[in-house]
N, C-alpha and C positions, 0 to 999 in steps of 0.2 A: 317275859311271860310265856308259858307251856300251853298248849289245848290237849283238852280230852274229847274221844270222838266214843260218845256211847252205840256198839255198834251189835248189843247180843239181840235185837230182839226175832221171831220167827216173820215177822208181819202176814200172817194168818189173815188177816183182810184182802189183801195181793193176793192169795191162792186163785189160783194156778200157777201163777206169773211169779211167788217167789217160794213154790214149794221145794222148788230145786237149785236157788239161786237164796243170796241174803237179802234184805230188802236195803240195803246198804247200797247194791252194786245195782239197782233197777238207772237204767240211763235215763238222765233229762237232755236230751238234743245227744249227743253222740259221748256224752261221758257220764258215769255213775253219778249219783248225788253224793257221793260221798269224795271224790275225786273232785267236784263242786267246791263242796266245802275245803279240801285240803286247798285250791288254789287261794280262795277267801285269807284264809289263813296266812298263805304267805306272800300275799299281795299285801300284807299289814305287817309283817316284819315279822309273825310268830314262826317260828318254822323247827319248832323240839314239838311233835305230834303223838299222842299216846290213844292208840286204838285198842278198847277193851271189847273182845269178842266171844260171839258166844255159838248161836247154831249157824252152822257152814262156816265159821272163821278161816278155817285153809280156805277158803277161797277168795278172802278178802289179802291176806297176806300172803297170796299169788299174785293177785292183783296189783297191790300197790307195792311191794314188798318194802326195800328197806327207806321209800323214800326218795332218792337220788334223782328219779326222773325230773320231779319238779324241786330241785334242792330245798327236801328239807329233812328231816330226820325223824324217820317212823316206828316207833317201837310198841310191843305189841303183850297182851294179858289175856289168855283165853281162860274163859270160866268151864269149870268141868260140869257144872249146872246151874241152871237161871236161878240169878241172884238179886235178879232187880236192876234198876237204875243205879239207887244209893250202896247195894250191896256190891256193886261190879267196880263202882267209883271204892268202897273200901278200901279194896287191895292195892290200890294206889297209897295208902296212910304210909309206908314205909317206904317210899320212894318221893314223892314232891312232902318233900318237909319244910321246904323256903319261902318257894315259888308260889306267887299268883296266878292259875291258872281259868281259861276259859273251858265250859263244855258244853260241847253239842249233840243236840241228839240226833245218830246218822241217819235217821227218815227223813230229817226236815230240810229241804232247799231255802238257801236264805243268802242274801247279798244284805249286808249292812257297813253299813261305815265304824270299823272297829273301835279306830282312833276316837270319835266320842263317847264312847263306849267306855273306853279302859280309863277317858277323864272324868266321867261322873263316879267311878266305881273309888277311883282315886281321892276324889273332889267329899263322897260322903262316906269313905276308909270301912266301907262293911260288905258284906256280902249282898250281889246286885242279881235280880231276875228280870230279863227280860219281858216285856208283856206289851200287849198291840190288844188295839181294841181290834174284833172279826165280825163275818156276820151270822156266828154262829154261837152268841156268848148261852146259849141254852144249855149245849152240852158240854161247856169249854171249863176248866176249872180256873177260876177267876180271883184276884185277891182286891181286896180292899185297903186302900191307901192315904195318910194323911195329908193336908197343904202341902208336907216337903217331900212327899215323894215313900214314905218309910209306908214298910207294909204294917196292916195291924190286924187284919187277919186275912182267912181263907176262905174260899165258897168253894167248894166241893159239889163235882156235879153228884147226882140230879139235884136241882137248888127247889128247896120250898116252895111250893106254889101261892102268886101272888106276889114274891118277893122281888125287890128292886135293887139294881145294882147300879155300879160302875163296870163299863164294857173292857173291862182290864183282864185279857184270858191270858194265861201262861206260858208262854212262845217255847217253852223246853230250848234254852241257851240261858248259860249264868257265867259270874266268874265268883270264884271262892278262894278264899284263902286256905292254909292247911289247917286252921281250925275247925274246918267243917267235918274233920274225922272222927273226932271228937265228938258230933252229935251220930253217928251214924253207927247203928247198933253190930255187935261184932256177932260173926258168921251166921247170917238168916238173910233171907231174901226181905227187901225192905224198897222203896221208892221214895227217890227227892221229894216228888210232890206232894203223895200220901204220907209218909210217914215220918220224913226229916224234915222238912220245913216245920210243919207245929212244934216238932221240939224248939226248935231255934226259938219260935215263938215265943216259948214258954219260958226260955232264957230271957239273959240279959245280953243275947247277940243281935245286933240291929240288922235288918234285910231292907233292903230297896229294890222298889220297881224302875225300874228304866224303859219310860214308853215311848216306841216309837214306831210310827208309820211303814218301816221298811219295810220291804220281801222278807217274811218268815211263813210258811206253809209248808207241812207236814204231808208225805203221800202216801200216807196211809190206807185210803180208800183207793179204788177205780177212780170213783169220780173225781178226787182232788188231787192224784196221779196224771189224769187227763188235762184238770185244770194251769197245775203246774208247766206240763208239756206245754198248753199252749202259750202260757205267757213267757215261757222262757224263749218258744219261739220268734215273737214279737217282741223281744228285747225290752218288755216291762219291766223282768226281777232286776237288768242291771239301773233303769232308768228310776227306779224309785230310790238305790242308794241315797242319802241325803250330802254324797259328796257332790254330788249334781245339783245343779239349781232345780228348785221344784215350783210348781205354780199351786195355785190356791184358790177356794170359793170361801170366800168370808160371808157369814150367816149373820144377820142381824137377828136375835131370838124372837123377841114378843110381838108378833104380827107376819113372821116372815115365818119358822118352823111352827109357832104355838099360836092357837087363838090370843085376841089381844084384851088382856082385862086389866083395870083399872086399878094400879097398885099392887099388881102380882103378889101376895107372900106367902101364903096357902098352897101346899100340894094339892090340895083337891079340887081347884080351881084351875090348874095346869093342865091342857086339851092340848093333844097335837092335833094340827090341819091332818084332812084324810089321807092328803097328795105328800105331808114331809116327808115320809117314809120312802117310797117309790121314786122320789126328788132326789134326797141323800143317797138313795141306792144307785143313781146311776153319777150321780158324784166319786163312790166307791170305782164302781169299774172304771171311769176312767182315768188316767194322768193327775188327776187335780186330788188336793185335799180337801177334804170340807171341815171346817174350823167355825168355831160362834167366837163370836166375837158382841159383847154385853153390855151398855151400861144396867147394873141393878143398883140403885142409889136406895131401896127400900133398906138393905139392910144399914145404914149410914142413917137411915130416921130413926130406925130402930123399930120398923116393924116386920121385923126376920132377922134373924142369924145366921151368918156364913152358913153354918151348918142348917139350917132349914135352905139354905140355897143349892147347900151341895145335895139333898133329899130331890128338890126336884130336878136338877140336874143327871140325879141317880135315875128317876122316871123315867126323863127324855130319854137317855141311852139304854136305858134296860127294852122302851115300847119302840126305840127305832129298832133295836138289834133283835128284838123277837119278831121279827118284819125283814130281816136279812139287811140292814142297813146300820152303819154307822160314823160318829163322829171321832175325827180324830184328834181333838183338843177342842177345850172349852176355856176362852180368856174371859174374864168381867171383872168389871169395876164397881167395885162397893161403895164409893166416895160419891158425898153432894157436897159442893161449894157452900150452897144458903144455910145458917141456922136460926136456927128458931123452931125445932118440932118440940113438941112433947118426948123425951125417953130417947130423943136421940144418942148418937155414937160422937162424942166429941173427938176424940182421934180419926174420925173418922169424915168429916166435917170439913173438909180443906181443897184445897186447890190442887189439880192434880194433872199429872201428862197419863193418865190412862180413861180417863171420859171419854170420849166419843164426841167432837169429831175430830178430839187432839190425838194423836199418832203412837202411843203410848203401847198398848195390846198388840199393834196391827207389828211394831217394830222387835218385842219379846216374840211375838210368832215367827219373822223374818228371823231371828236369832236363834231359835228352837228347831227349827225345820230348814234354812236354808232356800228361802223362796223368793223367787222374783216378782216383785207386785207389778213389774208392766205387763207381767204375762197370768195375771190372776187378776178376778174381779170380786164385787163386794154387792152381796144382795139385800137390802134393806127396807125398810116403808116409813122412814124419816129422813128431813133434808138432813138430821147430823151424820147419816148414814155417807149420803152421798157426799157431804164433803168429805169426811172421812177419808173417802176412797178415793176424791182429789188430789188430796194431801198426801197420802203413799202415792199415788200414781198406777192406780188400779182402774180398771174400767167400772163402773156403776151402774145397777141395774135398779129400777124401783119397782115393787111390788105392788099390785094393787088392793091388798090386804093388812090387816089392820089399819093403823093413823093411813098407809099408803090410800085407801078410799078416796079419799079428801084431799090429795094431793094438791098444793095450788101454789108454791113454794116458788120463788123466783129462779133459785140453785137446779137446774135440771141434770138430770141422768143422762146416762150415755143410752139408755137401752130402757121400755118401759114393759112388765109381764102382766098379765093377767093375776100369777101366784109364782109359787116357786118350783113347782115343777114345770109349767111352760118358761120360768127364767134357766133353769138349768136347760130343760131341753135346747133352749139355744143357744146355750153357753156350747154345750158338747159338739150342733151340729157346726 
């Protein structure tokens, strides 16, 4: 596999700092973000690199020139005028004619674990977009995605007001086949996100999200310039790789993020606590992920549909992320054992290893993210909660919100909060 490293842009936000300098070459600790990236690169075994340059490119191919320093093989496209993202990636159509290539955009710092990367892309054989939930999904351009993962469409920022999403923004990294030249309109300036991805759309070419938690952030601004520097400092961007074992705060939903009402299936009855948002927010900044983990057996009687589940799952993330906070997967279980409803889900009706407080979600999460449960805990306000987190081998915390009130359950916690912001808070200290 090849990388491309999209490196024309002025970054006009960085003025001062890159009016005389590319925004490619600004250093994170003592070497460019782009130098960054080529190591990424060939610490995963790709090492044939194609840098398409545009304002100050002689300086980037001073810089790094042909490659050899960190053996790998650099060769270079300068654009005689701004062409875009998809326009600068064009003039590549007569060179990678074979090859699966990755690209990146040279403002972004980003440590990911390649290797699962290039197996999902393999795993669903179509063209894959990277995408992380932020806590900035207002401005962020966002796509919408089915149970498997396939994109089905686009939110484009500024997004309609009132409207609700999934916190799924666009990490500017992909891998494409060479079919992608093919959507990509010949000589005019044009953009991946704006203008070739909807075409794809409108084919019959399948695109996939691949979400994941790693370091991706763009240093576009001072501010996330700043923020970059210092987590690189504190050795964050490499500790979140998911080749590293990672820990976790398991969410129990109804009672522990949301008020607790009585049969959940209604968006409109869906209230987050005041504190989930500023709870989840400091789950973000630190080491841990924060993950929900669900039973919803409503939809299994049949009064909701996956998709009215995944509407207020769209809520929760849309009103944590407009609050600077969010989640970074959401596991649940559809399935009740008893039947006998009215209009139930017969399929749906069985016995299952993903209910709560069987180990089902908690062990796909362990397999999606690479986490160690003795070093992660599980917040809840039912005893299946707390067994639950027995059973992996997590620490347990019980809430004193929703059914948690009324606690009186023989099965004790390791740890009892008030809610969930004073449970996180002493998770962190």
């Amino acid at each position: 596999m090849k990388a491309v490293i999209l490196a024309g842009g002025k970054g006009t936000r960085l003025f001062p700092l890159t009016r005389e300098i590319p925004k490619v070459l600004v250093k994170i600790g003592r070497k460019p973000v782009i130098e960054h990236q080529i190591l990424l690169l060939r610490d995963y075994g790709i090492k044939e690199i194609w840098i398409l340059a545009g304002f100050l490119g002689d300086q980037i191919r001073e810089y790094l020139q042909d490659g050899r320093k960190w053996k790998v093989k650099i060769y270079y496209l300068q654009e005689k005028k701004p062409l875009g993202t998809a326009g600068a990636l064009k003039t590549l159509g007569k060179i990678i004619q074979k090859d699966d290539f990755l690209v990146f955009s040279g403002d972004v710092m980003l440590d990911f674990d390649i290797k699962r990367l290039v197996a999902y892309y393999r795993q669903k054989k179509a063209f894959t977009i990277i995408v992380h939930s932020n806590d900035h999904p207002a401005d962020s351009d966002l796509v919408e995605v089915d149970n498997k993962g396939k994109i089905i469409s686009l939110l484009r920022r500024p997004h309609p007001k009132g409207s609700i999403f999934r916190n799924l923004s666009i990490a500017s990294a992909y891998i494409f086949s060479p079919k992608i030249f093919k959507h990509i309109p010949q000589r005019r300036k044009c953009d991946i996100e704006k203008d070739v991805l909807p075409l794809i759309l409108k084919s019959k070419e399948k695109v996939y999200a691949y979400n994941t938690p790693e370091y991706i952030k763009d240093i576009g601004t001072p501010k996330r310039l700043e923020e970059v520097r210092r987590d690189y400092s504190s050795g964050k961007i490499r500790r979140l790789n998911l080749k590293n074992k990672r820990k976790a705060v398991f969410l129990d939903r109804d009672g522990v993020i949301n008020k607790e009402v009585d049969q959940l299936s209604r968006i409109k009855d869906f209230e987050l606590y005041s504190f989930a948002a500023k709870a989840v927010k400091k789950i973000n900044e630190s080491d841990y992920l924060a993950i929900i983990v669900t039973n919803q057996p409503m939809v299994a009687k049949g009064f909701m549909t996956e998709k009215d589940l995944n509407e207020i799952h769209k809520k929760l993330e849309t009103e944590l992320g407009l609050k600077g906070a969010k989640i970074d997967a959401i596991y649940y279980c559809p399935h009740h054992p008893e039947k006998g409803f009215v209009g139930e889900v017969p399929e749906l009706k069985i016995k299952c290893n993903c209910r709560k407080p069987l180990p089902g979600l908690f062990l796909k999460a362990r397999k999606d993210f690479n986490i160690d449960f003795k070093k992660s805990y599980l917040i809840g306000d039912q005893e299946r909660d707390i067994l639950a987190g027995r059973k992996i081998g997590c620490k347990t915390i019980l809430v004193k919100t929703g059914l948690g009130k009324s606690y009186k359950n023989a099965v004790k916690p390791d740890f009892a909060a008030k809610n969930l912001l004073e449970a996180v808070v002493n998770i962190i200290k």
